[in-house]
C-alpha positions as CSV (number, residue, x, y, z in Angstrom):
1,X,320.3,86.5,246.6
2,X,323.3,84.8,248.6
3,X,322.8,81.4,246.3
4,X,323.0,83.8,243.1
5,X,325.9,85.1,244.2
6,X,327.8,82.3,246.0
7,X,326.5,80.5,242.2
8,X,328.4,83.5,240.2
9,X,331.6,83.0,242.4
10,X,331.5,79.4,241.2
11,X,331.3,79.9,237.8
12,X,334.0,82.6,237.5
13,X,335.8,80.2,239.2
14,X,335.4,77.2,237.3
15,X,336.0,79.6,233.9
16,X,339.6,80.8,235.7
17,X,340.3,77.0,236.6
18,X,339.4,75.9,233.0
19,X,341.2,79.1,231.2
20,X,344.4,78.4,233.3
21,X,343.8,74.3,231.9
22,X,343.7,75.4,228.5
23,X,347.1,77.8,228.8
24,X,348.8,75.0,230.7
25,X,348.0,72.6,227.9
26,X,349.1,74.6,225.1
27,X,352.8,74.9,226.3
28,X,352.4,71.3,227.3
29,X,351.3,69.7,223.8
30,X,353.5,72.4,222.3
31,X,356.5,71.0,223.8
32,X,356.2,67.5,223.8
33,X,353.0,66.9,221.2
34,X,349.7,65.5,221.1
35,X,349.9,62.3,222.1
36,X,352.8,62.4,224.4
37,X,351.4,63.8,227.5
38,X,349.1,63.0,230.2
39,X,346.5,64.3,232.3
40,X,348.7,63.9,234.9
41,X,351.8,66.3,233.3
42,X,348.8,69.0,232.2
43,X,347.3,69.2,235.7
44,X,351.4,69.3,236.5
45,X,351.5,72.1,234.8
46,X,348.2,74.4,235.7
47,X,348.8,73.5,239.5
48,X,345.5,72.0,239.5
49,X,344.3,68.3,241.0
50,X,342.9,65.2,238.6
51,X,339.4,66.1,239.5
52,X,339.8,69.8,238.6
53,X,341.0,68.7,235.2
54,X,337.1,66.0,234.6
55,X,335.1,68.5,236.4
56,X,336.1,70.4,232.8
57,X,337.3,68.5,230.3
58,X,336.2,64.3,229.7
59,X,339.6,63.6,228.9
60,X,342.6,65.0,226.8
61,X,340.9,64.8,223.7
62,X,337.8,67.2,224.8
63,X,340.8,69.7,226.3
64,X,342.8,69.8,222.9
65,X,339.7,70.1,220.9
66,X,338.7,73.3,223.3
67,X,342.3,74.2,222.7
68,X,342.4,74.2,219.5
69,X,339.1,76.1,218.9
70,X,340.0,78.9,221.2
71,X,343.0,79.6,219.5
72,X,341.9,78.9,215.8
73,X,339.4,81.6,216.6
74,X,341.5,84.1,218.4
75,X,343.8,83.6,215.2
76,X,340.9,84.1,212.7
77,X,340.1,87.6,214.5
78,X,343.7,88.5,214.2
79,X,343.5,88.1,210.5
80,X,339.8,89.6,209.8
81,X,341.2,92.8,212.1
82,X,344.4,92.9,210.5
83,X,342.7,93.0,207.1
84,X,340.2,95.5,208.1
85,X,342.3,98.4,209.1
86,X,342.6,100.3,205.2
87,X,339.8,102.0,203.5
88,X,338.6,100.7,199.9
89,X,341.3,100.9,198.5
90,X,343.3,98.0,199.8
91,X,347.0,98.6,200.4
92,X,348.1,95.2,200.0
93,X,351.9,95.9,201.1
94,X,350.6,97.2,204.6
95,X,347.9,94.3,204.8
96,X,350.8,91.8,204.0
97,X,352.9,93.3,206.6
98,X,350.2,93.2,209.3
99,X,349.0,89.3,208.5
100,X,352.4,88.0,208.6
101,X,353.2,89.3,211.9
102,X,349.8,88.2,213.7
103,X,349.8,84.6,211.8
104,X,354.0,83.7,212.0
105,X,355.2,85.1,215.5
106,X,353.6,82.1,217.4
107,X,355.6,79.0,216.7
108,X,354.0,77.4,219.2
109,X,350.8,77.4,218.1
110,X,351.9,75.9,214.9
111,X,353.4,73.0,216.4
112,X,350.1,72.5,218.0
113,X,347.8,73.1,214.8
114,X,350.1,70.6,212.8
115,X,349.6,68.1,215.9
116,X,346.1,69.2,215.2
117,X,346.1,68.4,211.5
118,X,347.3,64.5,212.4
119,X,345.0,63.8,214.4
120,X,341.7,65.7,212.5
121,X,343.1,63.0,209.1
122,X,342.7,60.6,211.3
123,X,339.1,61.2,213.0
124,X,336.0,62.9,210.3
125,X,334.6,65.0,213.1
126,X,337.5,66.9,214.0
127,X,338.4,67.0,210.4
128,X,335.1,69.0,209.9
129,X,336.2,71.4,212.8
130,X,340.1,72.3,211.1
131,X,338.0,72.6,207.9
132,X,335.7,75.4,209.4
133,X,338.2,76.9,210.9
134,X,340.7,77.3,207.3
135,X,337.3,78.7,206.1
136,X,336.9,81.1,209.0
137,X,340.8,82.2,207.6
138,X,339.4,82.1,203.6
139,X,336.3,84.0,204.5
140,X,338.0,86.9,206.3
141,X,340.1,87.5,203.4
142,X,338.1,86.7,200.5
143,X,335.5,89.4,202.5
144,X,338.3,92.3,202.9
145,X,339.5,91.5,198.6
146,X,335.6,91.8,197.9
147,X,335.4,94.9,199.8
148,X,338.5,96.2,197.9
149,X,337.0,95.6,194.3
150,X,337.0,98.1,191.7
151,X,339.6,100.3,194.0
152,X,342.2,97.2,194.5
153,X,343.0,94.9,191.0
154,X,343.6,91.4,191.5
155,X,346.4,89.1,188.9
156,X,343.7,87.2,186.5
157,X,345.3,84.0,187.5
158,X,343.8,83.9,190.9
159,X,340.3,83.9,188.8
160,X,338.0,85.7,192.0
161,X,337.9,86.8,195.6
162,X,337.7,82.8,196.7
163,X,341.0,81.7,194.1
164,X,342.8,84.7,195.9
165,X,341.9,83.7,199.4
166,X,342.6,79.6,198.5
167,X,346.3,80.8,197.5
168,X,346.7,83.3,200.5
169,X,346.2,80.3,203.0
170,X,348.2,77.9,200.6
171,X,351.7,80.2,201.0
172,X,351.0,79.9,204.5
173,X,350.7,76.9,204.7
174,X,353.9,76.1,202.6
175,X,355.6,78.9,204.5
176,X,355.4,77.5,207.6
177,X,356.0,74.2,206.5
178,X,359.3,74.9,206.9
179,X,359.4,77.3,209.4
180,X,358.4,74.6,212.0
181,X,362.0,73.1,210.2
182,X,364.5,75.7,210.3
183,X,362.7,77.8,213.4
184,X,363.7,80.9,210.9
185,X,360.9,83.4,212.0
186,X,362.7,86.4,210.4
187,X,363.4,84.1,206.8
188,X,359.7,82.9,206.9
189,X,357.4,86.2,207.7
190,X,360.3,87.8,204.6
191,X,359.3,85.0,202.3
192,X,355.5,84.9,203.0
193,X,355.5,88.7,202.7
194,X,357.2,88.5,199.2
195,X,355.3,85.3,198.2
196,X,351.5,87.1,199.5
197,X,352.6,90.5,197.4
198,X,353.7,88.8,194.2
199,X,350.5,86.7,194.8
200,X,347.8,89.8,195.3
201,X,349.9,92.5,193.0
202,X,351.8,90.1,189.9
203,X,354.4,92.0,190.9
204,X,357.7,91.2,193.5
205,X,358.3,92.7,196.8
206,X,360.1,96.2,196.0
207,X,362.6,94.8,199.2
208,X,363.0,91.5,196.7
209,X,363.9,92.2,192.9
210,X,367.0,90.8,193.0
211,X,365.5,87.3,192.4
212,X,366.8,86.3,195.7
213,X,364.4,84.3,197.9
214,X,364.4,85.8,201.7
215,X,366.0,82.5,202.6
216,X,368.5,82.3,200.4
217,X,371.1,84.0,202.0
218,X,371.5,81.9,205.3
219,X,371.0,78.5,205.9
220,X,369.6,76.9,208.9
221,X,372.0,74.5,211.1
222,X,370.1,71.7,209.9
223,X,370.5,71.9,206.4
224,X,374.5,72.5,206.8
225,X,374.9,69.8,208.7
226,X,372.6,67.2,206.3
227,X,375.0,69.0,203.6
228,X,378.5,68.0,205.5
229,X,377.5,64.7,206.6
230,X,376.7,64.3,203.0
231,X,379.7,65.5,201.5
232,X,382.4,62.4,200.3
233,X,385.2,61.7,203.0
234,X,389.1,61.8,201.3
């Protein structure tokens, strides 16, 4: 009974020492990028020695792997949860409203799935693991649209549930595009909420009919200045 336990103390242990690894990492790669750091600057970082870090991980491409997939899933449970929370009858303002805020408030994580995204075109295996985890994202919404028809009436231009879901993630995709740019959380989660309600509705936000895109009324610093180095000297 004393081994059990003594072997149950170890365990929880080694799961805090690898947890604490993995949240270490993440504000590590998100600040400097995959590729970038060390073993050395991770272990740095989690207050942890060079043997705590292989009695876990092989090397740094085993920890961002692990990384990624814990927080690709976390993500995807955000969405299917976010999705779930109206009856048949899907209210696709409100379900707009709660996506944008679970998938666009994290900045940091998209540095690190676009780091992600490199390195996955450049090795098949990993590229197999992004791809699951965009379906993951699909599947959760084409499931809640599939649950919503006959109550909820979809544009015939999407075609189905799966053309739907394929355009959701596109926007996002798009959207934060530029959001890892212009670090305009506010502009981005305004624009993915009027681009995701024009998609699912054929109609325009009800906070949009102007015709003015969410972003158009401020610019970020970057753009001005590529505008006034641009401009002709007298």
């Amino acid at each position: 009974m004393a081994v059990g336990g003594t072997a149950g103390r170890v365990t929880r242990r080694r799961l805090r020492t690898r947890a604490n690894l993995l949240e270490a990492a993440f504000s590590v790669f998100a600040a400097k990028g995959f590729g970038h750091v060390s073993i050395e600057e991770v272990c740095e970082a989690a207050g942890y020695t060079r043997g705590a870090f292989y009695s876990n991980f092989a090397g740094l491409d085993e920890l961002f792997f692990a990384l990624y997939t814990e927080r690709a899933e976390l993500i995807a449970e955000q969405v299917a949860g976010a999705l779930a929370q109206d009856g048949p009858d899907l209210d696709v303002p409100a379900a707009v409203d709660r996506v944008t805020e679970v998938l666009l408030l994290d900045r940091d994580w998209l540095l690190v799935k676009t780091d992600f995204l490199v390195h996955a075109a450049r090795d098949p295996e990993v590229a197999r693991a992004l791809l699951e985890h965009r379906a993951r994202l699909r599947r959760a919404v084409e499931d809640r649209l599939a649950r919503a028809c006959g109550h909820t009436e979809l544009p015939a231009v999407l075609g189905d549930v799966e053309g739907a879901a394929h355009a959701v993630v596109a926007a996002y995709d798009g959207v934060t595009t530029r959001l890892l740019l212009d670090r305009d959380v506010a502009g981005a989660r305004a624009w993915l909420k009027q681009l995701l309600t024009a998609l699912l509705t054929g109609q325009q936000s009800p906070r949009n009919r102007k015709g003015r895109s969410p972003w158009t009324p401020t610019s970020s610093s970057s753009e001005r200045d590529s505008r006034a180095s641009s401009r002709p000297t007298s």
